[in-house]
Every structure is written in C-alpha cells, then in structure tokens.
Backbone bond lengths (Angstrom), bond angles and torsions (degrees), N, CA, C in turn:
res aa  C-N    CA-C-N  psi(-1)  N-CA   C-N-CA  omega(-1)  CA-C   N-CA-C  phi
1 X - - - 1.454 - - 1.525 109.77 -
2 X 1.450 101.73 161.87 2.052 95.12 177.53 1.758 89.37 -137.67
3 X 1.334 94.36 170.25 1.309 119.11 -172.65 1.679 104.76 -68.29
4 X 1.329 130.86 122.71 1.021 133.94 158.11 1.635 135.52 -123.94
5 X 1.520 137.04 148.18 1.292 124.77 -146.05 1.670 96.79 -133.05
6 X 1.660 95.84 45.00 1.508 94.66 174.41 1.931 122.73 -48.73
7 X 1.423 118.64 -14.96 1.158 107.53 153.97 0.996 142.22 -101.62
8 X 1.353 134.01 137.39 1.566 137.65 -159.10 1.508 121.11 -85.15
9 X 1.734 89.88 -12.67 2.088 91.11 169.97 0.971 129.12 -56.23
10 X 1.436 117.04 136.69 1.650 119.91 -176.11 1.296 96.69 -133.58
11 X 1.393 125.69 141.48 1.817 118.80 172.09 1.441 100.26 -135.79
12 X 1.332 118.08 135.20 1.349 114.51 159.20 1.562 123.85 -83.78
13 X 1.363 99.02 169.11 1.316 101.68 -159.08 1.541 99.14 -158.96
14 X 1.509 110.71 91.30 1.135 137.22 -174.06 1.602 114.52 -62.41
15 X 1.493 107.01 -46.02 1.406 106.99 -177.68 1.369 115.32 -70.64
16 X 1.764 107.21 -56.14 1.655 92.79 154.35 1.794 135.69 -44.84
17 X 1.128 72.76 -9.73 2.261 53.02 -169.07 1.248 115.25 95.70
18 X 1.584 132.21 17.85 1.559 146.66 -150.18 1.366 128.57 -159.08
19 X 1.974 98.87 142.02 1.642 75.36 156.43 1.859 101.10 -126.16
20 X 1.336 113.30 159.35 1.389 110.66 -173.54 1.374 117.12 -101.16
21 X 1.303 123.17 163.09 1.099 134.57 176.97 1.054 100.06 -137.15
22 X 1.561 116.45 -174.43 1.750 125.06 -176.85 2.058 88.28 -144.16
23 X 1.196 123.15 -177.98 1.373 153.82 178.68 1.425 116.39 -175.00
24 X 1.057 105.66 169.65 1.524 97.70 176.45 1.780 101.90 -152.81
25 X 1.459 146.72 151.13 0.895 125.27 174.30 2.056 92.54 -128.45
26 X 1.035 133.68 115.42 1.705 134.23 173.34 1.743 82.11 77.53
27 X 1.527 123.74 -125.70 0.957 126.04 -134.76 1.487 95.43 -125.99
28 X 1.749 115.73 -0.54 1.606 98.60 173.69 1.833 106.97 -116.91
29 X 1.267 89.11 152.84 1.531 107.15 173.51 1.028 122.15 -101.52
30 X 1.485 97.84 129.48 1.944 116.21 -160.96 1.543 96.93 -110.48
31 X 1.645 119.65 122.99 1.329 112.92 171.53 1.723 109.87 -99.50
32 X 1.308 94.77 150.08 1.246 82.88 178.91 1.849 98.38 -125.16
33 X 1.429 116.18 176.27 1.194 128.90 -169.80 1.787 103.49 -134.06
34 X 1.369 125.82 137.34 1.507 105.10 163.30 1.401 97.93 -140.07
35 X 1.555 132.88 117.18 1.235 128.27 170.11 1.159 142.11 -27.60
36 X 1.207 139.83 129.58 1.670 137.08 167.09 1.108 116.42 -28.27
37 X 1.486 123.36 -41.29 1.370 115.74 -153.14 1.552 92.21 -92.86
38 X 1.091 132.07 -17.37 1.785 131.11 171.91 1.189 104.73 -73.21
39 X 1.053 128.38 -51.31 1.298 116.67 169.68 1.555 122.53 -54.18
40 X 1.109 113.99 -61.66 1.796 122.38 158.20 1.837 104.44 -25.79
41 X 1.305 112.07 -52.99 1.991 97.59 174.78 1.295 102.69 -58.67
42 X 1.472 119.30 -54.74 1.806 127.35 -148.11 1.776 102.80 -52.60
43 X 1.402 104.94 -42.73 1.438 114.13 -158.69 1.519 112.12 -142.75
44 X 1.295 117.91 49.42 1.358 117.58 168.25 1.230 136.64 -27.47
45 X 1.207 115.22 -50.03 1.336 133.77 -173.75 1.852 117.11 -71.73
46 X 1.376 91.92 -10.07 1.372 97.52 -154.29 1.688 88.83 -101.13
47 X 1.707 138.47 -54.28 0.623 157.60 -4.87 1.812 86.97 148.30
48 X 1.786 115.23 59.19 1.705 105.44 177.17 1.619 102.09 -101.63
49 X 1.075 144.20 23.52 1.430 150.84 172.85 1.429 114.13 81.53
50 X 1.752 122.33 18.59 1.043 134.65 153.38 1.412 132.94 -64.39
51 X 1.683 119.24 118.55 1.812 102.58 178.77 1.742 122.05 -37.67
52 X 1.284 125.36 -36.76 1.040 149.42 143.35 1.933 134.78 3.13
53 X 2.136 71.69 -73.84 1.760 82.63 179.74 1.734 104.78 -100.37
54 X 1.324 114.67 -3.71 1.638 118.58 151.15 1.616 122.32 -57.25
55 X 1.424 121.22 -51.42 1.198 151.24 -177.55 2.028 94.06 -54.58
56 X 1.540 103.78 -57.67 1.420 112.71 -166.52 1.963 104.56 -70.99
57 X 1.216 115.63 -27.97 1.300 117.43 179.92 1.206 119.39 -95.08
58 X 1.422 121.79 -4.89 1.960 138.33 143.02 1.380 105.11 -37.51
59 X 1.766 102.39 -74.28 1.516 109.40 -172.01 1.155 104.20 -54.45
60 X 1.248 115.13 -86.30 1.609 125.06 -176.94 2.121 117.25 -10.12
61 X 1.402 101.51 -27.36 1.154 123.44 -177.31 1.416 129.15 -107.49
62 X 1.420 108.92 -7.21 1.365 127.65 -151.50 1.440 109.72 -58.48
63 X 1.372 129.81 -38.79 1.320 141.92 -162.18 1.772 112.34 -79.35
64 X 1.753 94.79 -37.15 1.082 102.85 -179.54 2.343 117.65 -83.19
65 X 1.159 86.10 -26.60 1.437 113.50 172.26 1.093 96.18 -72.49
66 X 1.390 142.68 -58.78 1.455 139.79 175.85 1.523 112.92 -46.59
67 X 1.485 122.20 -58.90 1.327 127.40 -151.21 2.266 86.39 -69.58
68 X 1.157 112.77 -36.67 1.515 125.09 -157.93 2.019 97.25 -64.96
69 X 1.325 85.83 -40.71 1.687 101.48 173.71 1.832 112.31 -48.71
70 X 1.663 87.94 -58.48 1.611 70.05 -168.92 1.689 121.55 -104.64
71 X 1.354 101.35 7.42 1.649 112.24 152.03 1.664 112.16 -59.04
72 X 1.377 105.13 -34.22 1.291 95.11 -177.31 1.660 123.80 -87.41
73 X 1.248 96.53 -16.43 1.489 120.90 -178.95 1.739 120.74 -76.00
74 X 1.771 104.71 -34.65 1.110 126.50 169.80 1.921 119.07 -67.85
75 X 1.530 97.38 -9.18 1.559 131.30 -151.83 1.791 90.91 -93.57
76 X 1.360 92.43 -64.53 1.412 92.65 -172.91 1.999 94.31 -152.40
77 X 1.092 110.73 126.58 1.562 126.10 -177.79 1.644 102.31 -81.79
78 X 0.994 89.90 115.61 1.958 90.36 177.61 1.964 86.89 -158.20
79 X 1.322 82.53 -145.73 1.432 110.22 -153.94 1.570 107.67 -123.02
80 X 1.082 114.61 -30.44 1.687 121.82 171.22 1.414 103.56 -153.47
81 X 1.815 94.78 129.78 1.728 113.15 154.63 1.349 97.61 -117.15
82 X 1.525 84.34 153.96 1.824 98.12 167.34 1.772 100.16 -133.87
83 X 1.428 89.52 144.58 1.509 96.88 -146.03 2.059 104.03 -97.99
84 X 0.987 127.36 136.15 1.674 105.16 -150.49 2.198 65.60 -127.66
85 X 1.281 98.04 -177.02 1.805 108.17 168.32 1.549 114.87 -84.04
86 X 1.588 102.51 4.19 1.679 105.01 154.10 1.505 111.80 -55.50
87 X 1.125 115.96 -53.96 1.430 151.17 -160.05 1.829 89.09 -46.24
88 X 1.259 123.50 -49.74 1.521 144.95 -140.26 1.389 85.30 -106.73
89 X 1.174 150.48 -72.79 1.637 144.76 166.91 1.147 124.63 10.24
C-alpha cells in the first residue's frame, strides 16, 4: 500500500506553529504538521500573517507539501511527521 491524502482538510494551528493535514495509508492515519515559517519561504508573497493567507499558501503548495509528506513517511512509518524546511531540501 502507499500513503494517500484522499482528504483535502487542512487546519491551521497558530499555537503550534502549523498547519495540519491528515493521510492515511490502508487503515491508519498519519498526521502530518508543516511549520509556518516553511510556508513563509514557499510563498512569500502570499503570506500577511493571516490564518487565511497560511491556508492560501497550503494550496498554492499542495503538491509540493504532498510529495515532502511522503518522502518523509517513506523515511520513517509512524503516525505523525512534522514537516520543518529539512523536509524541502
């Protein structure tokens, strides 16, 4: 089986330092986390410190945020990554 992110929810999460996603690979669910400040490189422009324009630089990013997900997942199989601009390297 491989990791897939048939859901499209994303929530930020200010106090963490994040915004979240979910994946799932068979029957378990892998959360993942990717910091503000990675996002802040990915999409600067986009990016005025609103939950909002965080939310808009997810999508805008999504594919690449995706592929980072399951490099990391392929890395080590668990249950939660949190995704730092290692992740992006």
């Amino acid at each position: 089986m491989s990791l897939d992110f048939p859901n499209s929810i994303r929530r930020y999460e200010p106090g963490r330092g994040c915004v979240s996603f979910w994946g799932s690979e068979a029957s378990l669910e892998v959360m993942f986390q990717i910091e503000l400040d990675v996002l802040r490189t990915l999409s600067p422009a986009v990016i005025d410190g609103s939950e909002g324009s965080f939310l808009v630089a997810f999508d805008l990013n999504r594919s690449a945020i995706l592929q980072a997900a399951r490099s990391a997942y392929l890395k080590k199989r668990g249950g939660y990554h949190r995704l730092s601009a290692d992740a992006f390297r």
